[in-house]
C-alpha positions as CSV (number, residue, x, y, z in Angstrom):
1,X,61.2,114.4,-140.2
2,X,64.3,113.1,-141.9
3,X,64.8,109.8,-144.0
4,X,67.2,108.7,-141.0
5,X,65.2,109.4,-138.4
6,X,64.6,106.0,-137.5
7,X,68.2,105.7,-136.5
8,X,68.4,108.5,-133.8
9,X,66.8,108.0,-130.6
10,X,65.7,110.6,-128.4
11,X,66.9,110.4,-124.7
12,X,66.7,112.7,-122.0
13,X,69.1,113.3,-119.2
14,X,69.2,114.8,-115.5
15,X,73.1,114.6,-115.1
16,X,73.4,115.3,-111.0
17,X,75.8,115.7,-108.3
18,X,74.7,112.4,-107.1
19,X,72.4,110.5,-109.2
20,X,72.2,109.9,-113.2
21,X,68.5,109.2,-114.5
22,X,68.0,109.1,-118.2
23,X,64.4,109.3,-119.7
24,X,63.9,106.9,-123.5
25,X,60.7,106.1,-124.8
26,X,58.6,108.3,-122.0
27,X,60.2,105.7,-118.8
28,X,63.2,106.0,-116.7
29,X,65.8,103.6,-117.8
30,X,68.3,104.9,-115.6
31,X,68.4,105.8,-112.2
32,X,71.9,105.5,-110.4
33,X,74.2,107.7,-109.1
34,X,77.1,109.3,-110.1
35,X,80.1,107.8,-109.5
36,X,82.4,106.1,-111.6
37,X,85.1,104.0,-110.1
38,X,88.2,103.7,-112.3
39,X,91.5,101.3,-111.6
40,X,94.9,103.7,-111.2
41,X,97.2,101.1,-112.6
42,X,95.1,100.4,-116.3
43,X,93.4,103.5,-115.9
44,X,90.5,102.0,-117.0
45,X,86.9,102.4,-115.7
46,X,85.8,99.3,-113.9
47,X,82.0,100.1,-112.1
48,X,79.8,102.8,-112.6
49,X,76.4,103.8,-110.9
50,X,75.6,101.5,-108.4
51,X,78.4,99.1,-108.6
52,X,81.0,102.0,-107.9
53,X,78.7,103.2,-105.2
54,X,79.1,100.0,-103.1
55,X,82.8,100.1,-103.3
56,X,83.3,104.0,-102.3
57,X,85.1,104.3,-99.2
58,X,86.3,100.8,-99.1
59,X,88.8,101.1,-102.0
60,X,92.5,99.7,-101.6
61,X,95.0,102.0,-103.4
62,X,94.6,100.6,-106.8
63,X,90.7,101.3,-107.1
64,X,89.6,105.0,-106.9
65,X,85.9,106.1,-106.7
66,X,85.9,109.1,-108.6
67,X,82.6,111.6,-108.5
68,X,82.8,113.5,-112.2
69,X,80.3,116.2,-111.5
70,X,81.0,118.4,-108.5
71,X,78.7,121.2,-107.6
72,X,76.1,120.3,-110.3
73,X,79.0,121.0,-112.9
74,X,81.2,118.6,-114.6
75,X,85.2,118.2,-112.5
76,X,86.0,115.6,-114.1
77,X,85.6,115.7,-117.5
78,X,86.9,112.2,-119.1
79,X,85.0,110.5,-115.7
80,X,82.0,112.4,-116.5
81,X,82.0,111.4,-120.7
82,X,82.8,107.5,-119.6
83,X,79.9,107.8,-117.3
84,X,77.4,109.1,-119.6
85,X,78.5,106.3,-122.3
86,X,78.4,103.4,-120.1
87,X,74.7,104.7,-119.0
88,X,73.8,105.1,-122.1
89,X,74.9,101.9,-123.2
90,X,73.1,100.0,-120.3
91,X,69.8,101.6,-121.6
92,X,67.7,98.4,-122.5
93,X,66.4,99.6,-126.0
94,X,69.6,100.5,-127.6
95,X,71.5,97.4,-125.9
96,X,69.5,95.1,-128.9
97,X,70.4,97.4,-132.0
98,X,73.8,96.1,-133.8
99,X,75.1,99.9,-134.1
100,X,75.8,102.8,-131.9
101,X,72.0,105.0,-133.1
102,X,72.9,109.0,-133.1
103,X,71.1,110.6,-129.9
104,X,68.8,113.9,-129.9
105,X,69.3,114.4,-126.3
106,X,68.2,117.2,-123.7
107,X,70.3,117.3,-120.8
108,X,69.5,119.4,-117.3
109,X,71.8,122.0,-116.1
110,X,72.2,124.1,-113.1
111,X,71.5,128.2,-113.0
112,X,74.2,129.4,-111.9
113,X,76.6,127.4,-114.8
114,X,79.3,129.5,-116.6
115,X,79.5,129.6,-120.5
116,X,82.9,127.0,-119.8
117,X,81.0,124.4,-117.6
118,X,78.0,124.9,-120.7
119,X,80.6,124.0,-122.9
120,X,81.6,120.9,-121.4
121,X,78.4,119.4,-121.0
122,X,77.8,119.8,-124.3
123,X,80.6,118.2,-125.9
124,X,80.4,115.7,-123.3
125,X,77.3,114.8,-124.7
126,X,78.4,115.4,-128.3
127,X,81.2,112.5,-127.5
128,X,78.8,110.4,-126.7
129,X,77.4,110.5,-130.4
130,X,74.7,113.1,-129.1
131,X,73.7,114.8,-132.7
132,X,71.2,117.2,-131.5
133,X,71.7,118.2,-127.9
134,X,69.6,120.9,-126.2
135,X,70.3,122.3,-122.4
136,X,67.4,123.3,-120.1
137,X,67.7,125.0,-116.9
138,X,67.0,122.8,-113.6
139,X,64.6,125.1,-112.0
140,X,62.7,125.1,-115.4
141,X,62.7,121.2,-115.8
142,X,61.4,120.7,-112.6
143,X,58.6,123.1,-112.5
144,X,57.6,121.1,-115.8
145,X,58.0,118.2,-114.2
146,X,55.6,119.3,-111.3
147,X,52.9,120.3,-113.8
148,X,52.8,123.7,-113.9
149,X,52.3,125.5,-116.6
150,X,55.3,127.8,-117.4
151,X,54.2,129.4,-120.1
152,X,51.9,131.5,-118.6
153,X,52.0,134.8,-117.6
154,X,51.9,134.3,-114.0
155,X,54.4,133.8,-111.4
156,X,55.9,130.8,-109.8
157,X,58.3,129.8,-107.3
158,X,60.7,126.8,-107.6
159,X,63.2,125.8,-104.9
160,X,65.4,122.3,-106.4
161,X,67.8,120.9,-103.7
162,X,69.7,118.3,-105.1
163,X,73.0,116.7,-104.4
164,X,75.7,120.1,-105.1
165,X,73.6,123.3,-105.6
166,X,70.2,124.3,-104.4
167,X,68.6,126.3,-107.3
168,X,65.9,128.9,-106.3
169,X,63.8,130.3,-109.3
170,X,61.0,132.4,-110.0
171,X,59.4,131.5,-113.3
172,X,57.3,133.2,-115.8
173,X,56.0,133.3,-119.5
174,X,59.0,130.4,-120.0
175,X,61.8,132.2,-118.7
176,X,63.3,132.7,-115.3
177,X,62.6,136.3,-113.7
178,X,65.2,135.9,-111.3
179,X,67.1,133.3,-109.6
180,X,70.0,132.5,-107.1
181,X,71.8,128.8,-107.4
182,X,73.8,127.9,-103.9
183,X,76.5,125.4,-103.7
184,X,74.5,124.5,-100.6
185,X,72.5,121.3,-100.9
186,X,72.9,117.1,-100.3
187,X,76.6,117.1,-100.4
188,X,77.1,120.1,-97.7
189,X,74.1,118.0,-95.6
190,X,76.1,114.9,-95.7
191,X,79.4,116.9,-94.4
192,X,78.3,118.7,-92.4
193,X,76.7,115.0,-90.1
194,X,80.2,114.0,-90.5
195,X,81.3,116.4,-88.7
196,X,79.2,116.9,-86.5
197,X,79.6,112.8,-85.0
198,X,83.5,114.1,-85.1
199,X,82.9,116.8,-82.7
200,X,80.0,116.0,-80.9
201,X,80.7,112.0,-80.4
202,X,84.3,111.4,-81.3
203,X,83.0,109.1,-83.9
204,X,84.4,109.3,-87.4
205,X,81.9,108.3,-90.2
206,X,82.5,107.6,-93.5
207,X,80.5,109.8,-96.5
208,X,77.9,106.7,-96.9
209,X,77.4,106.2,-93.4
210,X,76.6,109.8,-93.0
211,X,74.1,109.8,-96.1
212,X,72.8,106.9,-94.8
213,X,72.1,109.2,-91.6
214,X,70.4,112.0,-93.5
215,X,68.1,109.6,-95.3
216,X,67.0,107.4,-92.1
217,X,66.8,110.6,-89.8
218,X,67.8,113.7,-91.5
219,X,65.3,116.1,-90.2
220,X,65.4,120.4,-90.7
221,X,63.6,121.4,-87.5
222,X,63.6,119.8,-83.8
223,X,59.6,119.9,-83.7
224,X,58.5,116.6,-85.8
225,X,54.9,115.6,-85.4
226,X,55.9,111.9,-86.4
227,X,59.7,111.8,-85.4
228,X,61.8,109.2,-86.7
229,X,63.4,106.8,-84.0
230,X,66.6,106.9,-82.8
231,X,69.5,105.4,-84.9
232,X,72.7,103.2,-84.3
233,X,75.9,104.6,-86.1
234,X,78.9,102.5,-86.1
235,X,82.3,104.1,-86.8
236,X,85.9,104.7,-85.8
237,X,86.3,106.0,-82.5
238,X,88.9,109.1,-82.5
239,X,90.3,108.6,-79.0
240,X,90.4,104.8,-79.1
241,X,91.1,103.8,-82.7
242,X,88.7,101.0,-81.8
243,X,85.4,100.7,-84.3
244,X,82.5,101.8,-81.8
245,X,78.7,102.8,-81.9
246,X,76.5,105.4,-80.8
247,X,72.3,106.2,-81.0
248,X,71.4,109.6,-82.6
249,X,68.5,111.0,-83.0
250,X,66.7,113.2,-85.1
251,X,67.3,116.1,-83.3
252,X,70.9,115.9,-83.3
253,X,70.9,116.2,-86.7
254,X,68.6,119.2,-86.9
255,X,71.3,120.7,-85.0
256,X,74.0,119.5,-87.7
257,X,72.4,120.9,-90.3
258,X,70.9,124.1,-89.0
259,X,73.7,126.6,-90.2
260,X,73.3,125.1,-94.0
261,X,69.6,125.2,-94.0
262,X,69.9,128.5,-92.6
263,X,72.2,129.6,-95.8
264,X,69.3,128.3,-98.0
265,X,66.4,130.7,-96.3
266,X,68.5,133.4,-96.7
267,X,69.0,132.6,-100.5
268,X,65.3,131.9,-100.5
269,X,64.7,135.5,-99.2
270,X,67.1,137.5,-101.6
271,X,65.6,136.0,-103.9
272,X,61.9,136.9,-102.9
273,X,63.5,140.6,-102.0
274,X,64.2,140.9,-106.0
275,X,61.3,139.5,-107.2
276,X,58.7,141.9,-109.4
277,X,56.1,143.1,-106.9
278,X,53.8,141.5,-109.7
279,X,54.9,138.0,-109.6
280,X,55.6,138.5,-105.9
281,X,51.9,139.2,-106.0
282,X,51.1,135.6,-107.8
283,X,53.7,134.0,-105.7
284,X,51.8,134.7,-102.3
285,X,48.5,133.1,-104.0
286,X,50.5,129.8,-105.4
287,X,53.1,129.1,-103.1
288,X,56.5,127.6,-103.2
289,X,57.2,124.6,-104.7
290,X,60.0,121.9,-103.5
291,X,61.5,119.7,-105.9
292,X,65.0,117.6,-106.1
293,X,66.4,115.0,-103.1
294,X,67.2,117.6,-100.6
295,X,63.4,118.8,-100.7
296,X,62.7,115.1,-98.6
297,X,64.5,116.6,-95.4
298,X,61.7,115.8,-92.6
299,X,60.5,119.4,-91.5
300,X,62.4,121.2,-94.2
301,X,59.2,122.2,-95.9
302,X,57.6,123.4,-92.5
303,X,60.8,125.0,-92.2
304,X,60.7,127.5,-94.9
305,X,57.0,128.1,-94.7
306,X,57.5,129.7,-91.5
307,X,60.3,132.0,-92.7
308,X,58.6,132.9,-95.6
309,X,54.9,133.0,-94.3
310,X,54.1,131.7,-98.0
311,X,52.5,127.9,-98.1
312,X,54.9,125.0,-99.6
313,X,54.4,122.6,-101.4
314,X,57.1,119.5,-101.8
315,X,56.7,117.8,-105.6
316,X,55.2,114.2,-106.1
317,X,58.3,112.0,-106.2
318,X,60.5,115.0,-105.4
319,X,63.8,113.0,-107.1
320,X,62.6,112.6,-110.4
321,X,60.3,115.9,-111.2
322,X,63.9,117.5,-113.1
323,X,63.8,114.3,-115.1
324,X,60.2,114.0,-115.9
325,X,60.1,117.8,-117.0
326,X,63.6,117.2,-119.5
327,X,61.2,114.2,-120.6
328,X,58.4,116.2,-121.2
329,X,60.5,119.0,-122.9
330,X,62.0,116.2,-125.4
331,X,58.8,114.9,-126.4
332,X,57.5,118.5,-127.1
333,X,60.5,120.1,-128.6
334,X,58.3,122.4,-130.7
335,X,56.4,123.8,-127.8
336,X,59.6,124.5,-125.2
337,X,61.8,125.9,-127.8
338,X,62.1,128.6,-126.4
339,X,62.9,127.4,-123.5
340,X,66.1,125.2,-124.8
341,X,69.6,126.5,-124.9
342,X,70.7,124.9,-128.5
């Protein structure tokens, strides 16, 4: 504890595919997604987070939407840094205080993320006036999130599905055993409904109207016991040019999605197939747990139960587990040390 210390905050940060949320003082401050929306002639950001969300898709040719993370990794990486400052800007606490404070910040990250796409998170962050900054692994946020207790020597499963990679980890004594991270997950969901209304109805929907879709009546199997009812979609029809709508139903969309979800059980059972007959052992008597956006897919949970014969279990507030474990993890930075990449 330094003389100064009263000038750094601590903050922590799940930067996803498609949302933002940023932990200070133990409550989320931030919760809105990630895209930035930036004006080609200035070249200047205009919206972020929600305010960019409303306009994607209904830009005129001097107002892109820009997504800066792609795949759970950072594509964009000026979008991405002017992103993270104008989030952390909007952060209530820091809004009153006349200077910019130096951060100590923990930030998620995928797997599956090269030494490169490390790199640019971290200076990223260091742009932002980050001091400190500490990476954790998504799978291990969000199984401290959930509660367990990682530091044990006992196995556990963690499947997290959020917007641009599904990461499936087996956890023990604060590391990860083994784990396989697919670029299968919300974003593949979402295209792969637009497609589908293109094929199957001739209707073309936009990339919110198709989210909207998954959300309302995304479902993973085509036996609900409470099904969702059916759904107008309004689009452009292909044949016509005319704007047009049609009902869909849940069942439809199980069919949309089956190939991806498909793609996830067979990640889920590689990664099973390489587990230490040990943990394997533990993992039968705990379960799987279910963690990130994509984890709220009606039936998806039912889903993987059957495939893997193993009962699973889908997190308390599914979205925000990652961020309530990098939370946790910055409060305690003594205890998950180990678990940090510095």
């Amino acid at each position: 504890m330094g003389f100064f210390d009263f000038l750094t905050e601590e903050i922590a940060i799940d930067l996803g595919t498609a949302n933002t949320l940023i932990i200070h003082n133990g409550k989320v401050v931030v919760d809105a997604p990630s895209i930035v929306a930036r004006d080609r002639i200035t070249n200047k950001i205009i919206a972020v987070g929600r305010e960019a969300a409303l306009m994607q898709g209904k830009t005129h040719e001097n107002i892109k939407t820009i997504r800066p993370l792609k795949d759970g990794v950072i594509a964009d990486f000026d979008a991405s840094e002017k992103m993270i400052n104008m989030f952390i800007k909007d952060i209530p606490a820091l809004k009153k205080k006349w200077f910019a404070p130096s951060l100590r910040m923990v930030i998620c990250i995928p797997s599956g993320i090269t030494e490169v796409e490390m790199r640019a998170v971290k200076e990223s962050a260091e742009r932002v006036n980050g001091k400190e900054v500490y990476l954790i692994h998504e799978p291990m946020a969000a199984a401290i999130g959930i509660g367990i207790d990682i530091m044990q020597p006992k196995g556990n499963m963690i499947i997290d599905i959020g917007g641009g990679t599904t990461e499936i980890a087996v956890l023990a004594l604060g590391g990860i055993v083994c784990d396989k991270s697919v670029k299968i997950a919300g974003d593949v969901f979402t295209n792969d409904i637009v497609y589908y209304m293109r094929t199957q109805h001739n209707l073309y929907v936009g990339e919110r109207t198709a989210e909207k879709i998954k959300i309302q009546i995304g479902a993973a199997t085509e036996d609900l016991e409470v099904p969702p009812e059916e759904m107008p979609v309004q689009g452009r029809d292909l044949l016509t040019g005319k704007p047009k709508q049609v009902l869909t139903s849940y069942r439809e969309i199980a069919k949309a999605l089956d190939k991806s979800i498909l793609r996830i059980e067979d990640a889920v059972m590689e990664t099973l197939s390489q587990t230490p007959p040990e943990l394997a052992a533990d993992i039968y008597n705990t379960g799987i747990y279910l963690a990130g956006g994509g984890s709220m897919l009606r039936g998806l949970d039912k889903r993987l139960s059957q495939k893997t014969d193993l009962p699973v279990y889908i997190a308390e507030d599914p979205l925000r587990a990652v961020v309530r474990g990098t939370g946790i993890c910055l409060k305690n930075l003594a205890k998950y040390k180990s678990v940090l990449i510095k």
